[in-house]
ROVEXLUM-139753 format. One record per residue (C-alpha): residue number from 1; residue in one letter; x, y, z. Coordinates in pm, 1 decimal. Layout:
BEGIN
(r NUM,"A",(X,Y,Z))
...
***
This chain:
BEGIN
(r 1,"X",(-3708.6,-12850.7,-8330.9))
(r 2,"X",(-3357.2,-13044.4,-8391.0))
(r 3,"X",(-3287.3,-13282.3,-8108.9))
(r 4,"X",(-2969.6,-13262.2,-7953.7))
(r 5,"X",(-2849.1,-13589.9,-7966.0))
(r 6,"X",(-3016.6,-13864.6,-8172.7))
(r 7,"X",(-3376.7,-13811.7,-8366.4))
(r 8,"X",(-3551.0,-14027.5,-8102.2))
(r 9,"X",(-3410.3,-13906.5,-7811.4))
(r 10,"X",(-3326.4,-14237.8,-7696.7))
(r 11,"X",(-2937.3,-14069.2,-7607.1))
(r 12,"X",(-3099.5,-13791.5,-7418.9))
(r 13,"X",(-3305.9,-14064.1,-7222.5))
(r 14,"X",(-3072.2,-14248.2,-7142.2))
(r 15,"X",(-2849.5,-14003.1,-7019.7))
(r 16,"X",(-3105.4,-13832.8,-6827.7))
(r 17,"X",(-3209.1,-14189.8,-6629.1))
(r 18,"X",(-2838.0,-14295.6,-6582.0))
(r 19,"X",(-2746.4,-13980.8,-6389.1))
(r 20,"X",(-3096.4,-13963.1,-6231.4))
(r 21,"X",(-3040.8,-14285.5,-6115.0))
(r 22,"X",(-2689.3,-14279.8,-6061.3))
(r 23,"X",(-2744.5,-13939.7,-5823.9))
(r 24,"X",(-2992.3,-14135.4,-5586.8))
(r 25,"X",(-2737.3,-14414.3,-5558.4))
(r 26,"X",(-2463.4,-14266.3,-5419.1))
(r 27,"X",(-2722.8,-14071.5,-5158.1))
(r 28,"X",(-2826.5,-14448.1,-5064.9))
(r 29,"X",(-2479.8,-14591.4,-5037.2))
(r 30,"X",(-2336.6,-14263.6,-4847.2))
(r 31,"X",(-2607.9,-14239.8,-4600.6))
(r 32,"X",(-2749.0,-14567.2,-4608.0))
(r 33,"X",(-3067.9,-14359.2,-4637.7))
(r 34,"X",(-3307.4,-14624.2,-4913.5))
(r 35,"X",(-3623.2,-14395.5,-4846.1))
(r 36,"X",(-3556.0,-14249.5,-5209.3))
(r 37,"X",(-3566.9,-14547.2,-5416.6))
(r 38,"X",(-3938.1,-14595.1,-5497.6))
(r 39,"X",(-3951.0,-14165.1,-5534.0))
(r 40,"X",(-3646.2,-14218.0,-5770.1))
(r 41,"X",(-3798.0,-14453.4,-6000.9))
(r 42,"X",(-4128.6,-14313.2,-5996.5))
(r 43,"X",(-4018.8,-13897.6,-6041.6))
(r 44,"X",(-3776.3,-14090.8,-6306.8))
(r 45,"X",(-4058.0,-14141.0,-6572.1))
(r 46,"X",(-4184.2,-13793.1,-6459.9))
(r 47,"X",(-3873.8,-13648.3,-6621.1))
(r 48,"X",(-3880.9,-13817.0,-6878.3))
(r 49,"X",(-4230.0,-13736.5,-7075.6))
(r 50,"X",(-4139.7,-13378.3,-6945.4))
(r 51,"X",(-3783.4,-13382.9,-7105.1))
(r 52,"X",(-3878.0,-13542.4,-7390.6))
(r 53,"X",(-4231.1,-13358.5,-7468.3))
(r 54,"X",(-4027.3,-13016.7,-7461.5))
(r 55,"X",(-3750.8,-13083.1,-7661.0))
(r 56,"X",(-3967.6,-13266.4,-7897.0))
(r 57,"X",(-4127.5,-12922.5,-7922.0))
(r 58,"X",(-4438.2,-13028.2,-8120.2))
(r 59,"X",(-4729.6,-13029.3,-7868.1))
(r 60,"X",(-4972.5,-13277.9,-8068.9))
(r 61,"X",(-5239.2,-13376.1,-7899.6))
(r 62,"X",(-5159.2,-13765.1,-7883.3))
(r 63,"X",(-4812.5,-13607.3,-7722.6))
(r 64,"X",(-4971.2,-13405.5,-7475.9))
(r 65,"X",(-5239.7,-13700.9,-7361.3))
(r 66,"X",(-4963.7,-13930.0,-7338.6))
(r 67,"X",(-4694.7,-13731.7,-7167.0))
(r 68,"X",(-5029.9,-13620.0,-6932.3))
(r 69,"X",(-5101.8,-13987.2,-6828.3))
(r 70,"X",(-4765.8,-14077.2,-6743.2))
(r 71,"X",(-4782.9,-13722.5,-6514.5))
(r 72,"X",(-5100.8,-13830.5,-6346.8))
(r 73,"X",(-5003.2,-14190.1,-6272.9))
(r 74,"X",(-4629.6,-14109.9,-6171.5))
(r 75,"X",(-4779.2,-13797.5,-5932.6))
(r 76,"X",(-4999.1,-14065.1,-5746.3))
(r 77,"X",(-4804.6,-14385.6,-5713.3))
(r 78,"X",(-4472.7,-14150.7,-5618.8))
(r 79,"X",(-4703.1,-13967.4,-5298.8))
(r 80,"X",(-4816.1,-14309.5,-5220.6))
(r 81,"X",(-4523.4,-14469.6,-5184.6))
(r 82,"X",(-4322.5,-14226.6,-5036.8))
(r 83,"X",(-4606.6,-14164.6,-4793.1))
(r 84,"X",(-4639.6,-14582.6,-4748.8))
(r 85,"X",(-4195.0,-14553.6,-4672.6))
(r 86,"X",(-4204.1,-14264.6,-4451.7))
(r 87,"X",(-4543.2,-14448.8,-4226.7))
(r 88,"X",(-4314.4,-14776.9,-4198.6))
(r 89,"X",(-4008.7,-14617.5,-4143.8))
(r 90,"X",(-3739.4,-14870.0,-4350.5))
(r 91,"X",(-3800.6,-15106.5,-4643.8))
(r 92,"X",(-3626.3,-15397.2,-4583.9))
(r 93,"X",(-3576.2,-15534.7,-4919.5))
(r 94,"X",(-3198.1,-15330.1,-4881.5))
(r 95,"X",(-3134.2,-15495.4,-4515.1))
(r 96,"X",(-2870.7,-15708.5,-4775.0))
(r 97,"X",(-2808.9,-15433.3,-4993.0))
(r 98,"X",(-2712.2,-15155.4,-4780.7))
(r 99,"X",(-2357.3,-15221.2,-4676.3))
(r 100,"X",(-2268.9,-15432.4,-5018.8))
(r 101,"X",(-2175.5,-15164.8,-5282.6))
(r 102,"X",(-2242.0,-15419.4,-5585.4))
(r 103,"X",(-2587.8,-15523.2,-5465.6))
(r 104,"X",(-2676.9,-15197.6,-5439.5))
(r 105,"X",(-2575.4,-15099.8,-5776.8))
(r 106,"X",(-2678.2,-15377.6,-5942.7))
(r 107,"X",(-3071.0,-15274.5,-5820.1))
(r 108,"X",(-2996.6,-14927.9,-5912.2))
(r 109,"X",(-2882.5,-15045.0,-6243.0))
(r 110,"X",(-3188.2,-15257.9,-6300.3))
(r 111,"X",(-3398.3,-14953.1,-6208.0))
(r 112,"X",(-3250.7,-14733.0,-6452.4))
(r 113,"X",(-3313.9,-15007.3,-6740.5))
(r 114,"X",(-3652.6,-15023.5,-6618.8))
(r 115,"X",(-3762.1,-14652.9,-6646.4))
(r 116,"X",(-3586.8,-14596.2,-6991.1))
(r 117,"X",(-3729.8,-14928.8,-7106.5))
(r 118,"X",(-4068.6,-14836.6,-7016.9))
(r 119,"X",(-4077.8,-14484.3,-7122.2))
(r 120,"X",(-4011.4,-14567.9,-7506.9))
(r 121,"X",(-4347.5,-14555.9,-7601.4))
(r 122,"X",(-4383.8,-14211.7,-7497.8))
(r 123,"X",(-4034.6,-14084.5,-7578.5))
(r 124,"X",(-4036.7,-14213.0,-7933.0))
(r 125,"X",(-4382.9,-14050.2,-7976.3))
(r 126,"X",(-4266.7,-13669.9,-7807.3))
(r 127,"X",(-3981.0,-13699.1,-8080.5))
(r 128,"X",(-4220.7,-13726.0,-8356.7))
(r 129,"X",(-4211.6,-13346.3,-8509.6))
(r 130,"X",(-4543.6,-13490.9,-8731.3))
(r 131,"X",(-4818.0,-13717.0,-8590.2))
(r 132,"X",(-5119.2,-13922.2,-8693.8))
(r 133,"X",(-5480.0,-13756.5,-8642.2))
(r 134,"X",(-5611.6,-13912.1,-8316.1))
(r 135,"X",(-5882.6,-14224.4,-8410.1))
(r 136,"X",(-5995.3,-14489.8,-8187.8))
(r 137,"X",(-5690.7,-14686.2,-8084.1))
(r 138,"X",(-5595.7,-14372.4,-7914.6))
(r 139,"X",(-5957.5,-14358.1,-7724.2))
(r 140,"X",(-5921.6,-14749.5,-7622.1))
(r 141,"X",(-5608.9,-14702.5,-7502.8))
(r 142,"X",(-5641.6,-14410.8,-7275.3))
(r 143,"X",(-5932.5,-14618.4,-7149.4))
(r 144,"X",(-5742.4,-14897.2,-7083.6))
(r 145,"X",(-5486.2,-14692.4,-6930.6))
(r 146,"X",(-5737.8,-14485.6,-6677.8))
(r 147,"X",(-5910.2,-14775.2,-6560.3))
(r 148,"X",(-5650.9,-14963.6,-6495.6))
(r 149,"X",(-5465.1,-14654.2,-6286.3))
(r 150,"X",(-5790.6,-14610.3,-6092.1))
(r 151,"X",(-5761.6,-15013.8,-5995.4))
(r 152,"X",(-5386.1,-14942.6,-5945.4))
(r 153,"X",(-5503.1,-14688.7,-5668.1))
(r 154,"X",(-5817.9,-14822.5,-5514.8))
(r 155,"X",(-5629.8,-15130.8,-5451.1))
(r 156,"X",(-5290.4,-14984.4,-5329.1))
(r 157,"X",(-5528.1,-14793.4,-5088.3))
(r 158,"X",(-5722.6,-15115.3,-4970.2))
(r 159,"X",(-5424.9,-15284.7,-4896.6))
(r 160,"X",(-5222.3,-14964.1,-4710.1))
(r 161,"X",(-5583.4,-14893.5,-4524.2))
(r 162,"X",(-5580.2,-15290.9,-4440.5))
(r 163,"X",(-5252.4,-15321.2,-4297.0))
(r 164,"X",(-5309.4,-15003.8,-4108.1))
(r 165,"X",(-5565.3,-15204.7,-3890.4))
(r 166,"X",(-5553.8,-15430.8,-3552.5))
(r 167,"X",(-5711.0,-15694.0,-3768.2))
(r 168,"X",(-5458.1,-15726.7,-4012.4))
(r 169,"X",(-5194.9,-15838.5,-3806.6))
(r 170,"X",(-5088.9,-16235.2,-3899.1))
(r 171,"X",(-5333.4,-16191.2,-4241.5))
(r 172,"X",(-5265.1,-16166.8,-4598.8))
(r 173,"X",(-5510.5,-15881.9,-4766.5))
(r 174,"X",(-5824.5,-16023.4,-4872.8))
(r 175,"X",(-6023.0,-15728.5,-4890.0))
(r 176,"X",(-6180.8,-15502.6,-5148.8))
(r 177,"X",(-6036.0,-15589.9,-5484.4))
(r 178,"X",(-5767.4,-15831.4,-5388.7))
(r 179,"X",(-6080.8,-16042.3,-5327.2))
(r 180,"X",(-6069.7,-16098.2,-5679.8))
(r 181,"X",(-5711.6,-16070.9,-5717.5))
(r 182,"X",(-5411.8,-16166.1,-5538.2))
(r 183,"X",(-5204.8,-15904.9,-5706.4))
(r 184,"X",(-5476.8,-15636.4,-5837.8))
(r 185,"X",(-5163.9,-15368.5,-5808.7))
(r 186,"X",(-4935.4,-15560.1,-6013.8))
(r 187,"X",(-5229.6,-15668.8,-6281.8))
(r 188,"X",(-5306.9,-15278.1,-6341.4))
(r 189,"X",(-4927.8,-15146.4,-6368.3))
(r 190,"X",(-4882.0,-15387.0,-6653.4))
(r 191,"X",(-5208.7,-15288.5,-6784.4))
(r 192,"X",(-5091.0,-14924.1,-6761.6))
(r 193,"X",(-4853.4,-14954.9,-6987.9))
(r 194,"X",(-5034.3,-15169.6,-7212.9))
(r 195,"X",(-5289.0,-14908.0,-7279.9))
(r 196,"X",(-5028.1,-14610.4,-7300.6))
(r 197,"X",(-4874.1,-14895.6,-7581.9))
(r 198,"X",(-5199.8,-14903.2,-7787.8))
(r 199,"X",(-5213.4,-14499.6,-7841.6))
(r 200,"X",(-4829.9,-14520.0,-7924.5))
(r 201,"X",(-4892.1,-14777.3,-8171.0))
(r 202,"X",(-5040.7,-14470.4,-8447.6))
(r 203,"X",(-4662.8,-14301.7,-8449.4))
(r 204,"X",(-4461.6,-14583.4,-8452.7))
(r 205,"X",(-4252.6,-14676.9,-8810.0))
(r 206,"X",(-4053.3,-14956.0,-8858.2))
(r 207,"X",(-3810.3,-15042.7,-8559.5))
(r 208,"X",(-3989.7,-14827.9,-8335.2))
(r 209,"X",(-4163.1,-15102.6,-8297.6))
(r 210,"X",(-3950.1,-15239.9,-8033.4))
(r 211,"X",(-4119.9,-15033.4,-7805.6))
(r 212,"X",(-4326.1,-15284.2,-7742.5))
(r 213,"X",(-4072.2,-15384.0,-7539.5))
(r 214,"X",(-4220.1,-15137.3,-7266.0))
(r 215,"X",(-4510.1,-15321.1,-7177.4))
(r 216,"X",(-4370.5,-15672.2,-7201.1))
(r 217,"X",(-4070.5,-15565.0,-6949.1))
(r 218,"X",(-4290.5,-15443.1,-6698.4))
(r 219,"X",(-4489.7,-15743.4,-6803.7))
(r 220,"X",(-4213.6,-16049.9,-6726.0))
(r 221,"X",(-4038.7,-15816.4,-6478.1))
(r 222,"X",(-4327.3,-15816.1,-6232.6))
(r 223,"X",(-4430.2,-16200.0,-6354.4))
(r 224,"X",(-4109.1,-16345.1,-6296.4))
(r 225,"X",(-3837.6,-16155.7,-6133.4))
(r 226,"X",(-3967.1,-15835.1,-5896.7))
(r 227,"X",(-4349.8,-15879.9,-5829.5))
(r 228,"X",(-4519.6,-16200.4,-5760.2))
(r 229,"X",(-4276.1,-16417.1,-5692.3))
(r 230,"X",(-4100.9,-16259.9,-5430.2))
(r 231,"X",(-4448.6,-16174.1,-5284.2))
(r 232,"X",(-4605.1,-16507.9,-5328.9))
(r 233,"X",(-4273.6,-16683.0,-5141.4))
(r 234,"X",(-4266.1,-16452.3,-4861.5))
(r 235,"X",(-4656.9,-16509.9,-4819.5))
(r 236,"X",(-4665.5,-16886.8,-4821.7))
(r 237,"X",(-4396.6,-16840.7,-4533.4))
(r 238,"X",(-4557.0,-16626.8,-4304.4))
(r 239,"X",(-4915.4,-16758.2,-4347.2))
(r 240,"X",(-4849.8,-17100.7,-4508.3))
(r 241,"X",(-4943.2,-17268.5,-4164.0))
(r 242,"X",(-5243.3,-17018.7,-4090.4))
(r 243,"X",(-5629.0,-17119.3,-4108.9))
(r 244,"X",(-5802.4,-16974.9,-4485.3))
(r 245,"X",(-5483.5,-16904.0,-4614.0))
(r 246,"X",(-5488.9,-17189.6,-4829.1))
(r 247,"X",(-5874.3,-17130.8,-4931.1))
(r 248,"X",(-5784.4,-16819.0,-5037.6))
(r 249,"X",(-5482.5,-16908.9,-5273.5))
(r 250,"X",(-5710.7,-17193.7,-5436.7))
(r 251,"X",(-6005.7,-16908.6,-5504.4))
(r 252,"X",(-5812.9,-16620.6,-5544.7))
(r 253,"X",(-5649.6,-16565.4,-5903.8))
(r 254,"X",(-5350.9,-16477.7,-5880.6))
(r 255,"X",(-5338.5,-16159.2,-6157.3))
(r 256,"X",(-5625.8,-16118.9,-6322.3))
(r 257,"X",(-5918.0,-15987.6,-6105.9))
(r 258,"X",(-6205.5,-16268.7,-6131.9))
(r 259,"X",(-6503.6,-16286.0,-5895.0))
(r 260,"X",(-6376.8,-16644.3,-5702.7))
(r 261,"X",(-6698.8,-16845.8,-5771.9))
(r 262,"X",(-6611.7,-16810.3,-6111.5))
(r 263,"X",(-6213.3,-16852.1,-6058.6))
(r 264,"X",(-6269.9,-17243.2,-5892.4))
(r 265,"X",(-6403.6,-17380.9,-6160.2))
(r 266,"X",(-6192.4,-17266.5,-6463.6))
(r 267,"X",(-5956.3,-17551.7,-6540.1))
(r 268,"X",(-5630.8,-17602.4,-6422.1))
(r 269,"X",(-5490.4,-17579.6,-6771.4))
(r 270,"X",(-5709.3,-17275.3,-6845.2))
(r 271,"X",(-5545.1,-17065.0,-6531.8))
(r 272,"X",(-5177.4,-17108.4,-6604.7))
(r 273,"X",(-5213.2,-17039.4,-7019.5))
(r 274,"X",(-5471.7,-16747.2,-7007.1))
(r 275,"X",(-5508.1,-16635.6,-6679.8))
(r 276,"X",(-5095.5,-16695.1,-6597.6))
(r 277,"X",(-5171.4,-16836.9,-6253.2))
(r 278,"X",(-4823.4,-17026.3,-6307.0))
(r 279,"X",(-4760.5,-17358.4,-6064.1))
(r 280,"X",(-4436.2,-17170.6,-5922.9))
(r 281,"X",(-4660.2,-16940.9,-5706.6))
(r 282,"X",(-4858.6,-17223.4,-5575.3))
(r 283,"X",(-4596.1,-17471.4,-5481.1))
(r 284,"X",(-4759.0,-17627.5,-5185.7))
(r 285,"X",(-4551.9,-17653.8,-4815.4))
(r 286,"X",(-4205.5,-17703.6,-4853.3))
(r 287,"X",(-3971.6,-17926.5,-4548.1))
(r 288,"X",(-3779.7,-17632.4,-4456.6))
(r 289,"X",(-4044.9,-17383.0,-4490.6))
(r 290,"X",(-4280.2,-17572.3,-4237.9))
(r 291,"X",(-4002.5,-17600.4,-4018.2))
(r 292,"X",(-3952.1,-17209.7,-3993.8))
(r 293,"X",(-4240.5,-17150.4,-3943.6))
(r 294,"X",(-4311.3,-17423.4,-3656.0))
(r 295,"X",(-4020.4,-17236.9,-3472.4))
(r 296,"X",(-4137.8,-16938.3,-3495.2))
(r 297,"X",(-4555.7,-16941.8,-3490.0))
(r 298,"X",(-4606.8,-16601.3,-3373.8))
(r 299,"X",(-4322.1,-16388.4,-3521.8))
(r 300,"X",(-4469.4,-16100.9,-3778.9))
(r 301,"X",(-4229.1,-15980.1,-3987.3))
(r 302,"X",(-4233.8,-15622.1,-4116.5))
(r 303,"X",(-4506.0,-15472.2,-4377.8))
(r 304,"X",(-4200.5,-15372.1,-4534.0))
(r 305,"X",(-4156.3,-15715.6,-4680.9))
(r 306,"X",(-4455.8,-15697.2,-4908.1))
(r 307,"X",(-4401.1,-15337.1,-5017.3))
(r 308,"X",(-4413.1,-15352.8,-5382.5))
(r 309,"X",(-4145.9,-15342.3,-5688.6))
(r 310,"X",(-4211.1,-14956.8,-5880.7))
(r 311,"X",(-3846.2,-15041.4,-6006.6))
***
């Protein structure tokens, strides 16, 4: 089938998430109503393998297993968080966003690079009008890819079922997998899209290639900008002062699930270079930060603030 505007459909894409994205924008700046954003980004990538896998118009299996995946993964994080949105009411990462146009846009902008980014591997592969016979990087992949959406969803679960508790209240979650993990969510969305990577890997040629890029955005985006460090800083705050808190950080990886009587006595050097537990997430007390939280001992701030990035 001829593609309407470029033989990878990367124009069509892009299109596609730029309006998407642009659509839900000006419904969050008119009615300073930021419900939508995690259902935009998520029912984004939706579109997307659906667009793509029709006009593509070939139907080969890898295609169909591919676009699939993304379905099943978008379908279940997108009722999750807009259930999670809807049970707390606001998300507070737009309480400086909301009435600042160019804020707003620029997170609507970065979400928009982050969907199209991330769907490559699957869009290049719908355009394909021919396709590789299936053969075991295809099989590890999708293996990759459903264990780590299970662990996505077990411990998005944990945490929601947590923090739905009297218990919770003044404690980080430390139950279930993010025993083994401080960020269990965050390690399987990268790992997601690592695995969806591998299958890709069979139809790739040349500069298609670059769709590696899909993985390793997610990858830095939720190392460095989005996911654990905004997470990490807001924890240290609120429970920097509070008994275990500290215990748990120093036997907790930080990404990669790892039982913790294993985790204290891998080396220092070891954690940050394999297991990228960095030294900027554990910082130790800062001045100012003790000081905060001396004034204000018993103030809990919203679950909001630890709702994670999807875009």
């Amino acid at each position: 089938m001829t593609n309407p505007l470029d033989d990878r459909l990367l124009a069509l894409t892009a299109i596609v998430t730029v309006a998407f994205q642009l659509s839900f924008f000006l419904i969050t700046y008119a009615l300073r109503f930021d419900k939508v954003t995690d259902f935009a980004g998520t029912t984004n990538f939706l579109l997307l393998a659906v667009i793509t896998l029709t006009v593509g118009g070939a139907y080969k299996p890898r295609q169909i297993v591919l676009s699939t995946c993304v379905f099943v993964w978008g379908v279940r994080l997108c009722a999750f968080l807009l259930y999670r949105i809807l049970l707390w009411g606001e998300d507070r990462r737009f309480d400086d966003k909301r009435n600042n146009v160019a804020r707003l846009a620029a997170f609507w902008i970065l979400q928009a690079v982050w969907v199209w980014t991330v769907s490559l591997p699957i869009t290049i592969v719908n355009s394909k009008e021919v396709s590789k016979p299936l053969n075991a990087l295809d099989y590890v992949g999708w293996g990759i890819f459903a264990l780590a959406a299970l662990l996505e969803a077990v411990a998005d679960q944990q945490k929601l079922n947590f923090k739905n508790t009297p218990q919770s209240r003044g404690r980080w979650t430390d139950v279930g997998v993010w025993k083994w993990s401080r960020h269990p969510n965050f390690f399987a969305e990268m790992t997601v899209w690592w695995g969806l990577f591998l299958s890709s890997i069979n139809d790739l040629r040349g500069a298609e290639f670059a769709a590696i890029a899909s993985p390793i955005f997610i990858t830095l985006l939720l190392l460095f900008v989005s996911g654990i460090p905004i997470l990490e800083k807001s924890w240290d705050e609120k429970y920097g002062r509070k008994d275990g808190y500290a215990e748990w950080k120093n036997m907790t990886s930080v990404l990669i699930p790892i039982p913790p009587s294993l985790y204290v006595g891998i080396p220092k050097s070891i954690k940050s270079t394999l297991l990228l537990d960095f030294k900027m997430y554990n910082p130790g007390p800062k001045p100012d930060v003790d000081q905060a939280i001396t004034k204000k001992p018993t103030e809990e701030t919203s679950l909001v603030e630890e709702a994670k990035h999807t875009a």
